[in-house]
N, C-alpha and C positions, 0 to 999 in steps of 0.2 A: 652631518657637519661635526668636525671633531671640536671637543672644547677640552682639551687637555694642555694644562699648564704648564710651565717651566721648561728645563733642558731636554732634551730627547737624546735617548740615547743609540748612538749608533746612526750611521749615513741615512740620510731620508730617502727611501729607495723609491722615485718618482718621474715622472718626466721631467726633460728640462724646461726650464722657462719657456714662455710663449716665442716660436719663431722670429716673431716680427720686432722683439723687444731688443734685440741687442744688438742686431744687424743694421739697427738707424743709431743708437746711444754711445755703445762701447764699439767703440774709430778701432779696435784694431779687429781683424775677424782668425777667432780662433776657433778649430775643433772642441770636441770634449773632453777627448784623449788632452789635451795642449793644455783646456785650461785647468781642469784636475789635477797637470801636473805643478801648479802654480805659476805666478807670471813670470815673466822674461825679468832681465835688466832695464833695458827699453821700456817696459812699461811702468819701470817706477821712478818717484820725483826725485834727482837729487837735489840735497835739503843745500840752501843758500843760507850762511848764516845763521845756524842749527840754533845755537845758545841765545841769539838776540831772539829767535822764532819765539823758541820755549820762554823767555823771559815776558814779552810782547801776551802771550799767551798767557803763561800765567797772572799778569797783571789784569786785562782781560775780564779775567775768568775770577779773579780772584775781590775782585774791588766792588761789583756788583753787591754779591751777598752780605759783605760790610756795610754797604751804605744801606743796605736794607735794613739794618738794626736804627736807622734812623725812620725810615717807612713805619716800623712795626713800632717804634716810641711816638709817631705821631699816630697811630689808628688809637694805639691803648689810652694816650692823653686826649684823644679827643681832638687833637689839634689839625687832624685828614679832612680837607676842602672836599667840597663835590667836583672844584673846579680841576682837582688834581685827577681825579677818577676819571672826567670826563677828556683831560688832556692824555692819559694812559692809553685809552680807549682809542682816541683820533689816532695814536701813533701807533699801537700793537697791530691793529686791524690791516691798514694798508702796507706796514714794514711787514709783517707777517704774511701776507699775499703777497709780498714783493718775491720773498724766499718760495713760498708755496706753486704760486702758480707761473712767476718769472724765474727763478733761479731751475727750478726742479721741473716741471710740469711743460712748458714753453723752452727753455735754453738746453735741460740736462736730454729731455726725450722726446722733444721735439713731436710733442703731443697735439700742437696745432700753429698756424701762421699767423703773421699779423703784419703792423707796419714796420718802420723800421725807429719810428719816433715809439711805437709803445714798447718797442723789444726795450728800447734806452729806458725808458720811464719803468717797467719791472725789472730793470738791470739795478738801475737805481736805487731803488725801493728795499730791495733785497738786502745791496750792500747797506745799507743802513741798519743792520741787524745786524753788524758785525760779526760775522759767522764767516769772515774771511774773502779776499778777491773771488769777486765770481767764477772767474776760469778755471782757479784752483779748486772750487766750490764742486764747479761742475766735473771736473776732472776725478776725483775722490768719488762722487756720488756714480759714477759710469765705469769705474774701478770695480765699485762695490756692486753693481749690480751683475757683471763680469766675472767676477769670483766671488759671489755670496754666501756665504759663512763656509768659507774652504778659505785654504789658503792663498792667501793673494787680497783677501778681505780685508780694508785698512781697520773697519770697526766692529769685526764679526764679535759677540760675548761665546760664540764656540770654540772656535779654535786659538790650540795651546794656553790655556788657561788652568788646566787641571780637572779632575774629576771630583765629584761629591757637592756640599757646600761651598768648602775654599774656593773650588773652581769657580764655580758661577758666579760669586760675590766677586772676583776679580775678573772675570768673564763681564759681566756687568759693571763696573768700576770701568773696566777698557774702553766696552762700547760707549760707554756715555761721558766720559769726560778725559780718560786715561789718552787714547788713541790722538788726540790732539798735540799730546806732548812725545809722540813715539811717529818717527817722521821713517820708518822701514817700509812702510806697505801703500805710502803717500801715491796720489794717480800722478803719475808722468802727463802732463800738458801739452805737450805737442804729439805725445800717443792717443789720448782719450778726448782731447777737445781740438784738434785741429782746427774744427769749424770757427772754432771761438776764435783763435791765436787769430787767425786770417779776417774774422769781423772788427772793422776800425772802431765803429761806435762800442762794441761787446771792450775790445781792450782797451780804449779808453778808460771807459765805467773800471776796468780792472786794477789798471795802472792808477786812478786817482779815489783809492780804496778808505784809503787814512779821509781825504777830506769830505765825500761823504756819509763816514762814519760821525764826522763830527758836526756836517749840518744835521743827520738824525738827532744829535743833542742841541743844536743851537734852535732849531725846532720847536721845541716843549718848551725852554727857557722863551723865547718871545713871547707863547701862546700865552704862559704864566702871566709875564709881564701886559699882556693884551686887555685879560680878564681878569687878572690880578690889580693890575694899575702899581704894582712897586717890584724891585726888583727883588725882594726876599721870597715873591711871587713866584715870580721867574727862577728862581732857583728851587723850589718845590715844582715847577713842570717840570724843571730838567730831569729832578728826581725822578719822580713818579715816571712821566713820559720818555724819560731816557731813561736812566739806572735802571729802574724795575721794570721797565719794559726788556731791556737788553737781557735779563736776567731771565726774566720767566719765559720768552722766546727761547732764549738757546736751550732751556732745559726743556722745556717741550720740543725741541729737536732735536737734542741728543737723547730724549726716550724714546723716539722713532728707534734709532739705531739701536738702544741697548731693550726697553721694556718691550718692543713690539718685535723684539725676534728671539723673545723668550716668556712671554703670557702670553693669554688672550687664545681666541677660537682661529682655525683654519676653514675655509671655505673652498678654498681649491687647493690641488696636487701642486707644490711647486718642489724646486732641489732642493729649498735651505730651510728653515724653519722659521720664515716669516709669518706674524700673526697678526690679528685685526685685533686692536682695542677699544671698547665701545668710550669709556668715559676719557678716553684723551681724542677720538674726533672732534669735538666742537671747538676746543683751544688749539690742535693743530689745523683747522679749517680743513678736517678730510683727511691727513695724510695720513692716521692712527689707523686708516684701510688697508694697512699694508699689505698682509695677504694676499687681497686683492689684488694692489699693483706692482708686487711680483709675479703676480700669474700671468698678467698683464703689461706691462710694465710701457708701453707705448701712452696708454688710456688715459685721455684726459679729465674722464670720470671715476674716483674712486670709490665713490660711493655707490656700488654696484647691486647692491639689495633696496628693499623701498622704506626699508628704513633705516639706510645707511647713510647720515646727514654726511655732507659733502661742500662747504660754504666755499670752497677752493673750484668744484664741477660747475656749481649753480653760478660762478662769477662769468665761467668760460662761457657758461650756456648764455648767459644772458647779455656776455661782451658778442656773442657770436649772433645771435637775435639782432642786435642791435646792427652790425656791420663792421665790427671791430676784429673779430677774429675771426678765423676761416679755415677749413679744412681739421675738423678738428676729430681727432681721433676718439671713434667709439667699440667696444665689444657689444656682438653679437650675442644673443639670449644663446644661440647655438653653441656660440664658442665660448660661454659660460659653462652649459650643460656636459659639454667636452671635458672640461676639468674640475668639477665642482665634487667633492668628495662625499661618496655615498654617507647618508645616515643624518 
C-alpha cells in the first residue's frame, strides 16, 4: 500500500477508473482519448448571474467563521451549554448524511434504491447544509469524477496551479474553497444530471434551495427555545446548530476535494491521485475513503478494509436490513484484489 504524501509528480500512469463508475454517474459517455482532451462546451455550466453567485457565495462562506468568534468567547467564558452541544450534534449528524449518503452516495452514483419519499427526505437533509442546489450539487460532483484531476476537473488542487510550494498552497486554496468562486469548469445540469432535471420531487427540493436552507436554521433556534425555555436560547441553538454546524460541515467537505487528493495512503490504482484519510473519516461519516471510492466509485460502501469506519455504509446497510433500501451496490474481495496496489 503506498503512503506517500502530497503532490505527485507527473500523470499517474494507471488504469482507468472502475468500468462500472461512470457509465451510471457521469450522463455523457466519453472515450479516454475525449476525456484527456478536456470537456466539451456542452458539458459546462453557463454561470447565471455570475457576481450575485460569487457575492451569495462569499457571504455564505464568509459569515460562518465570524460568528464562530462568538462560539469560541462562549467555550473560553464558560458560558457553552450542554444543550448547545447536544443541539450541534442533532443537526450535524443527519444534515451530514443528508449530503453523504443522499446527495453523493444515493442521487450522484446511484449506489443503491429506495422510495421515492426517502429520495425527498435525503434530498432535503442535504440541502440543508448549504452546499448548494442539489442538481448543481450533483452535477459538479459527476463532472469531477469524469475529469479527475485533468482538466475538466472543477476542483482538482493539480491542475494549473504551479509547480513547487506556491503550487500546491494555491492548488489547495482552489480545491477547498477557491473553485466556488471560479464558475469555468462548473458541471452543465442538463449534461451530468439529466436524471435529476426530469425527477419532480429531485427539482423541487432544487428549486426551493433558499428555504430549506433556512428551516436548517430555524431548527436549532426552536430546539434552543424547547430546552432552553427563552429565546436568547434559541439563538445560541441557531448558533451552535446552524452557524457552526454549516461551518464545520462544509469544511470537512471541501477537504474531501482539496486534503484527500493530496495526503493520505492509496489502496488501489486509480487515474488521479485520490487518497484515504484516516483521521477525517469519522467527521465525514466515510467519505475521507476516497481512494477507495474512486476505484470504485458506484460502492455504496466506502469503507472497504475492516477497519475502515464507514458511519455513511453502516447507515445503508442497516436502512437496507431494515427494508428501506435495495439493490445496493457492493465490491467484490476479487475486484478489490484486481486493483489494490502491491506492498
Amino acid at each position: 500500500m503506498s503512503t506517500i504524501a502530497g503532490p505527485m509528480v507527473g500523470p499517474l500512469q494507471t488504469e482507468p477508473e472502475d468500468g462500472e463508475a461512470e457509465e451510471l454517474t457521469a450522463s455523457p459517455e466519453r472515450n479516454a482519448e475525449a476525456t484527456l482532451a478536456g470537456p466539451t462546451p456542452d458539458e459546462i455550466q453557463v454561470p447565471v448571474l455570475e457576481n450575485v453567485d460569487r457575492a451569495v457565495t462569499a457571504l455564505i462562506t464568509a459569515v460562518p467563521p465570524l460568528l464562530l468568534l462568538i462560539v469560541a468567547w462562549q467555550a473560553w467564558s464558560r458560558e457553552l451549554h450542554w444543550r448547545d452541544i447536544v443541539i450541534f450534534l442533532i443537526m450535524y449528524i443527519p444534515i451530514g448524511l443528508g449530503v453523504t449518503v443522499g446527495f453523493h452516495r444515493m442521487l450522484t452514483h446511484r449506489s443503491f434504491k429506495t422510495s421515492a419519499g426517502m429520495r425527498g427526505l435525503f434530498a432535503i437533509l442535504g440541502t440543508m447544509s448549504v452546499e448548494g442546489p442539489v442538481i448543481s450539487w450533483v452535477a459538479d460532483h459527476r463532472k469531477h469524477h469524469a475529469y479527475s484531476d485533468r482538466l475538466g476537473d472543477p476542483h482538482s488542487p493539480h491542475v494549473d496551479h504551479g509547480v513547487g510550494l506556491r503550487g500546491a498552497l494555491r492548488g489547495l486554496a482552489h480545491a477547498h474553497v477557491g473553485w466556488l468562486f471560479n464558475h469555468s469548469q462548473r458541471g452543465a445540469r442538463d449534461r451530468f444530471a439529466p436524471d435529476l432535471e426530469a425527477d419532480r420531487m429531485i427539482r423541487f427540493v432544487d428549486q426551493t434551495f433558499v428555504l430549506w436552507s433556512l428551516v436548517g436554521l430555524a431548527i436549532p433556534f426552536g430546539l434552543g427555545v424547547l430546552i432552553g425555555g427563552t429565546v436568547d436560547a434559541g439563538l445560541e441553538g441557531m448558533l451552535w446548530g446552524g452557524v457552526a454546524r454549516i461551518f464545520v460541515l462544509h469544511h470537512v467537505t471541501y477537504s474531501i476535494n482539496s486534503l484527500c487528493h493530496f495526503f493520505g495512503r492509496r489502496r488501489f490504482a486509480t487515474s488521479d491521485h485520490s487518497r484515504n484519510l484516516l483521521w477525517l473519516a469519522p467527521l465525514s461519516f466515510g467519505e475521507a475513503w476516497h481512494n477507495n471510492h474512486h476505484a470504485f466509485p458506484t460502492s455504496a460502501i466506502h469503507g472497504l478494509g475492516g477497519r475502515e469506519i464507514d458511519f455513511s455504509g453502516l447507515l445503508i446497510s442497516a436502512m437496507e436490513h431494515a427494508g428501506l433500501v435495495w439493490d445496493v451496490q457492493r465490491i467484490s474481495h476479487e475486484r478489490q484484489a484486481a486493483k489494490a496496489i502491491a506492498g
